[in-house]
Z-matrix of the N, CA and C atoms (Angstrom, degrees):
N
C 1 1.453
C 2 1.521 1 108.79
N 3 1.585 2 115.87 1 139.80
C 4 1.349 3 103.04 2 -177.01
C 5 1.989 4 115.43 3 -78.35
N 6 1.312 5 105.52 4 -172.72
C 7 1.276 6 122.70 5 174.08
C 8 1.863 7 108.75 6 -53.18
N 9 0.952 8 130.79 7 168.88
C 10 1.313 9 114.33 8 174.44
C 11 2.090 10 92.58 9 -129.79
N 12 1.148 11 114.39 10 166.90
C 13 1.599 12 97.32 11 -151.74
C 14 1.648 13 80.82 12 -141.32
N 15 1.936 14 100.34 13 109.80
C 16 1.215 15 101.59 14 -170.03
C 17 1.576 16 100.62 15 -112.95
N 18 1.862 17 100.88 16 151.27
C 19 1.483 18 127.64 17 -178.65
C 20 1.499 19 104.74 18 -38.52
N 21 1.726 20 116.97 19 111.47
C 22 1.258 21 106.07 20 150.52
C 23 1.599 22 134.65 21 -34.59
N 24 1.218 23 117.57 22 171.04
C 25 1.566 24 103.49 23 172.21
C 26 2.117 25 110.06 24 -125.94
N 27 0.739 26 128.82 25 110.62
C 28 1.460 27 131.84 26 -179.65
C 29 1.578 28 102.53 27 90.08
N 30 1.047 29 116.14 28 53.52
C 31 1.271 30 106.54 29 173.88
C 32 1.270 31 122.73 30 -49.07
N 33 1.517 32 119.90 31 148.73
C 34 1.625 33 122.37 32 -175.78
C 35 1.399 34 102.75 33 -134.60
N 36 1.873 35 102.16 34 115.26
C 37 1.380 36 87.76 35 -159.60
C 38 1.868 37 96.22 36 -96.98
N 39 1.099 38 97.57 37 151.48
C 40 1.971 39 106.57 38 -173.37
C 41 1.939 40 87.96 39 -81.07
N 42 1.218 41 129.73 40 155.86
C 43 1.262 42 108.20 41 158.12
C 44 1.233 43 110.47 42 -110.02
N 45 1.382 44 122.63 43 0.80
C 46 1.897 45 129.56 44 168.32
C 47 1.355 46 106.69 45 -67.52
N 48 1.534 47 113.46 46 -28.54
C 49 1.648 48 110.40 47 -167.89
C 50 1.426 49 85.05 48 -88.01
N 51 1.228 50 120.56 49 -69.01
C 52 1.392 51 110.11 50 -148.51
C 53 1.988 52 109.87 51 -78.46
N 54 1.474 53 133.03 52 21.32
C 55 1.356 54 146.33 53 129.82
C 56 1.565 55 93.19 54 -47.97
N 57 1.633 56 124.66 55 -63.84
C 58 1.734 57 133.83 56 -165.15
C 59 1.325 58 122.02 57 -49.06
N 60 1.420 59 98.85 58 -30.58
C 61 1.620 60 111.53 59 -173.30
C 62 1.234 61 104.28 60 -97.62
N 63 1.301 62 129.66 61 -14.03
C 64 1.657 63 133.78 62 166.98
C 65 1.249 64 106.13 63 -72.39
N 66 1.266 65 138.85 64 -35.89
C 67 1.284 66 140.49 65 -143.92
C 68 1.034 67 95.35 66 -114.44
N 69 1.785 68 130.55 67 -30.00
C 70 1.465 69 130.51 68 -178.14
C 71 1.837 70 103.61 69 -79.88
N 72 0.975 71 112.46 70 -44.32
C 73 1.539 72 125.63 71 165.68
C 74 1.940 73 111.07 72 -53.26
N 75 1.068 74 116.66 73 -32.22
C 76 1.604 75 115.15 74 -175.67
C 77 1.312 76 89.97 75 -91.28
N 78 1.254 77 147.07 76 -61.07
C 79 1.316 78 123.22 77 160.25
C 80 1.800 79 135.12 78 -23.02
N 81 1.234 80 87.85 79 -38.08
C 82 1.633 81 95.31 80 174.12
C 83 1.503 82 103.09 81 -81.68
N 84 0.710 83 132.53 82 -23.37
C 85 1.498 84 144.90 83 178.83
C 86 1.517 85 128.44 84 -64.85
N 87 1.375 86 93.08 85 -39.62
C 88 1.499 87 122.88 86 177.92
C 89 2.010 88 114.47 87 -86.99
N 90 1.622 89 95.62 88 -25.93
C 91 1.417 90 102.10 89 171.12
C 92 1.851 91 98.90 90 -79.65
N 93 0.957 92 115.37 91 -4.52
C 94 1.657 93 107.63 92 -176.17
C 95 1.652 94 113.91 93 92.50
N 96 1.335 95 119.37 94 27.76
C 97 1.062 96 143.10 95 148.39
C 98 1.654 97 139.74 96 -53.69
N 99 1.147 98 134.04 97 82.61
C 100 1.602 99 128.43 98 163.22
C 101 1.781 100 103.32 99 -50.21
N 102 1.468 101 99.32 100 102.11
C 103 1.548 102 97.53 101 142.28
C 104 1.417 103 133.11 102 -73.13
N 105 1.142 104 92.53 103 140.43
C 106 2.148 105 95.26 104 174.59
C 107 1.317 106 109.47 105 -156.07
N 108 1.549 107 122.99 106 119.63
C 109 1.480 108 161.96 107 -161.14
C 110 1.705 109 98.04 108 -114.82
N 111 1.789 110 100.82 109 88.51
C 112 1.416 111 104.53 110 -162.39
C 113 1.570 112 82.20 111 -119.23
N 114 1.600 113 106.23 112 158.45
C 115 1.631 114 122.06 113 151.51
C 116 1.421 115 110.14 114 -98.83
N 117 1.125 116 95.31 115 164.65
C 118 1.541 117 102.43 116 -161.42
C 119 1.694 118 121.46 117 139.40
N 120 1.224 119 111.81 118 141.20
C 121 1.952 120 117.66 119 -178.38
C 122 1.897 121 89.81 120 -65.57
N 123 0.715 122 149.21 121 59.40
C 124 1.992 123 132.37 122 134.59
C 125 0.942 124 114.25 123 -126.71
N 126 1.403 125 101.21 124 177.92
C 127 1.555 126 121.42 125 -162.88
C 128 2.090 127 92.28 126 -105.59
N 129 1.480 128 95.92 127 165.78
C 130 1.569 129 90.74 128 -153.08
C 131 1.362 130 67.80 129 -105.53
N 132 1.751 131 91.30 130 174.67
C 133 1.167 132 115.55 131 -155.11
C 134 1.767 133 107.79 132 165.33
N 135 1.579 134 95.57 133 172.38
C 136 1.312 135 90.11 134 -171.11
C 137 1.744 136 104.26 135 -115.84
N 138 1.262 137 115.48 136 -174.73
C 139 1.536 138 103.08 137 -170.84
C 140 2.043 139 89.68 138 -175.55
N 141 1.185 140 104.91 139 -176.24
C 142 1.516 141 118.35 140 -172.81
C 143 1.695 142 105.29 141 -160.07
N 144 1.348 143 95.49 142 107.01
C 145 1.654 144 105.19 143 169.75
C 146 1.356 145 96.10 144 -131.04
N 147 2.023 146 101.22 145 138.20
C 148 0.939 147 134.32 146 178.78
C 149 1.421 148 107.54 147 31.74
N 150 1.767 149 116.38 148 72.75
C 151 1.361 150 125.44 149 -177.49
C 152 1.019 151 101.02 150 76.83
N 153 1.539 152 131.33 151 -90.82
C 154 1.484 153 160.72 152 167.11
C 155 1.960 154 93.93 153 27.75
N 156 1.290 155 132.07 154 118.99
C 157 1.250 156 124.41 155 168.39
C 158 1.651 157 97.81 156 -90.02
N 159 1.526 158 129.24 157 135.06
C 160 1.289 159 133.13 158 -161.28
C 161 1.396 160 107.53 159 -124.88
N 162 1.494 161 151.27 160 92.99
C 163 1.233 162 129.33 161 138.18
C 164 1.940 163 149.38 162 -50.55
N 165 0.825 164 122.21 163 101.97
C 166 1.457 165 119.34 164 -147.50
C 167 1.492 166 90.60 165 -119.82
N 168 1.431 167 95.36 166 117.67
C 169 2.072 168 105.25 167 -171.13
C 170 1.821 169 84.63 168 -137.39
N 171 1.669 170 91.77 169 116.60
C 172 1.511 171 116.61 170 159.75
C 173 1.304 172 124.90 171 -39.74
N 174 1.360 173 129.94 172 112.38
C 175 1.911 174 127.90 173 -159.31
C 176 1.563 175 94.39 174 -81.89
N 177 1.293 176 115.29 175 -12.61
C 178 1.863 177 102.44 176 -157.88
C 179 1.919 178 88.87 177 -109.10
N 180 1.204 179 107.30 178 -1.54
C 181 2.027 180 105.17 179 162.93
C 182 1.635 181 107.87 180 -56.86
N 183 1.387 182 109.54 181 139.00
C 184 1.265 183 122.40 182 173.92
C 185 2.155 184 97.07 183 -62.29
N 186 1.236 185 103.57 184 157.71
C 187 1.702 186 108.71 185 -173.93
C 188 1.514 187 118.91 186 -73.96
N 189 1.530 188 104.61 187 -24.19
C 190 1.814 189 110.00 188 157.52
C 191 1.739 190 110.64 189 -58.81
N 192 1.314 191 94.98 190 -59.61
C 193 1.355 192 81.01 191 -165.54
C 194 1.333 193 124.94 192 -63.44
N 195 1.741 194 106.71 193 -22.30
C 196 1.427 195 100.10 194 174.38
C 197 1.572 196 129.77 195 -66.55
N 198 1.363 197 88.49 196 -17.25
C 199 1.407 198 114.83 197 170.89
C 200 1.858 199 135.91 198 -55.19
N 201 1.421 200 68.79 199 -64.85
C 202 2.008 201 87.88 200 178.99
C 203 1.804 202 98.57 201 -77.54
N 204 1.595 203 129.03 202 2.33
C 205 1.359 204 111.02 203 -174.06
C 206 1.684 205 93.76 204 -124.56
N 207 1.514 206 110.30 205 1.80
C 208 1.556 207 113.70 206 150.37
C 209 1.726 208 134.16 207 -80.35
N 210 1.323 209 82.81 208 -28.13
C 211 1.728 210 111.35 209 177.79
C 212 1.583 211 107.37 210 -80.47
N 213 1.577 212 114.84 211 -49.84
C 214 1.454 213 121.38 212 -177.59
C 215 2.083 214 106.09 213 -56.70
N 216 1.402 215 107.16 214 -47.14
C 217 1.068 216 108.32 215 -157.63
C 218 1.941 217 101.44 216 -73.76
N 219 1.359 218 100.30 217 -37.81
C 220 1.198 219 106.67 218 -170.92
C 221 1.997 220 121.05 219 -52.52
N 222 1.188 221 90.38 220 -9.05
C 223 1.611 222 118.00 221 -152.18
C 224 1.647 223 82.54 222 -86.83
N 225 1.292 224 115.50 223 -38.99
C 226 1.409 225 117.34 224 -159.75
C 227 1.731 226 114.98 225 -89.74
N 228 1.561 227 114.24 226 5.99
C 229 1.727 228 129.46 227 -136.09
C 230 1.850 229 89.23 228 -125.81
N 231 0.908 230 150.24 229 128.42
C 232 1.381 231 155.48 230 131.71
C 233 2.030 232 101.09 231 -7.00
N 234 0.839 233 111.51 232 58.99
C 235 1.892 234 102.97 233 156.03
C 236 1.494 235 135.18 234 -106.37
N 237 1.445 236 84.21 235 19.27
C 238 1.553 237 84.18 236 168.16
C 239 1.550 238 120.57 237 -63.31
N 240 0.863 239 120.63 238 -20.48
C 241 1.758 240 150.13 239 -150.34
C 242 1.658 241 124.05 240 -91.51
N 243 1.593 242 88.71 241 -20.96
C 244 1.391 243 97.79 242 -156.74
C 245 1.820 244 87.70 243 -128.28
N 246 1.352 245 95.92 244 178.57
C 247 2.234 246 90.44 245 -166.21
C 248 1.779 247 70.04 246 -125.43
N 249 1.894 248 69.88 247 141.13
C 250 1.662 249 93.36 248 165.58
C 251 1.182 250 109.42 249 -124.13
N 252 0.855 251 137.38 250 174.08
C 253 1.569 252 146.56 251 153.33
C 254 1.628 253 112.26 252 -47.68
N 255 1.333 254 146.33 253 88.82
C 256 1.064 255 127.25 254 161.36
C 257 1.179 256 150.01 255 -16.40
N 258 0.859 257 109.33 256 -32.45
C 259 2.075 258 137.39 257 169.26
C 260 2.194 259 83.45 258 -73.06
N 261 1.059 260 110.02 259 -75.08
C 262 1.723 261 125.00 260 -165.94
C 263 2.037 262 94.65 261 -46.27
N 264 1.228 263 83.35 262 -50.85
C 265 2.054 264 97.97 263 -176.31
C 266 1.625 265 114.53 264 -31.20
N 267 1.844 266 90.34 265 -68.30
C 268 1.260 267 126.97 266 -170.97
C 269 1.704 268 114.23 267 -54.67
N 270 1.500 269 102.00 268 -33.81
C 271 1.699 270 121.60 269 -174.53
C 272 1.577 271 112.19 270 -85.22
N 273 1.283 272 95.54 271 -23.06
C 274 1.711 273 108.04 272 172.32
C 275 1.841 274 106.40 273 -78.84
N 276 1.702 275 105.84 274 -91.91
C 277 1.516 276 104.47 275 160.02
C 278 1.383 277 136.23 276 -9.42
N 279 1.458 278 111.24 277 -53.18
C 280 1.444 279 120.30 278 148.57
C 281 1.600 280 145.79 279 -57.21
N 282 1.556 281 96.81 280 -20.50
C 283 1.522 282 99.71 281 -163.27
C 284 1.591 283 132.42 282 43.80
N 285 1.718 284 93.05 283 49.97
C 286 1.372 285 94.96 284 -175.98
C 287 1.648 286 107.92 285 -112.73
N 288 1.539 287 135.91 286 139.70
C 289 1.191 288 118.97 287 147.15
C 290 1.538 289 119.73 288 -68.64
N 291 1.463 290 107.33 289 174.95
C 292 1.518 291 129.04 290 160.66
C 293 1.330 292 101.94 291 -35.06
């Protein structure tokens, strides 16, 4: 059974990170991706209904983690193809956060 993925408490939202997670998400977007920013106990992940390619990223994840598991996945996706931001490029390639 997996982990069950519990509600931060006082969240503090950065607004540099979460600009990061917009921009890491429009990338996914641009691969032909449905984003979706669900609540709920799982771990995010990707999935495919009815064709539909689906990204599904947990709203109650702290903003690193949503981060480093936007960056991890992205690593695995065809972007050579598509223009990133160089600064955004460099943070991917790297596996670096903010």
């Amino acid at each position: 059974m997996g982990r069950v993925i519990r509600k931060v408490k006082d969240k503090k939202v950065d607004e540099k990170k979460e600009q990061l997670i917009k921009e890491l998400i429009a990338l996914y977007e641009q691969l032909g991706f449905t984003a979706r920013i669900e609540k709920g106990y799982f771990k995010d992940g990707f999935c495919l209904l009815r064709n539909q390619k689906i990204l599904l990223l947990n709203k109650n994840l702290e903003q690193d983690k949503k981060i480093k598991f936007l960056i991890q996945n992205l690593l695995e996706l065809p972007i050579d193809n598509i223009y990133i931001k160089p600064s955004l490029r460099d943070m991917i390639e790297n596996r670096t956060l903010v």
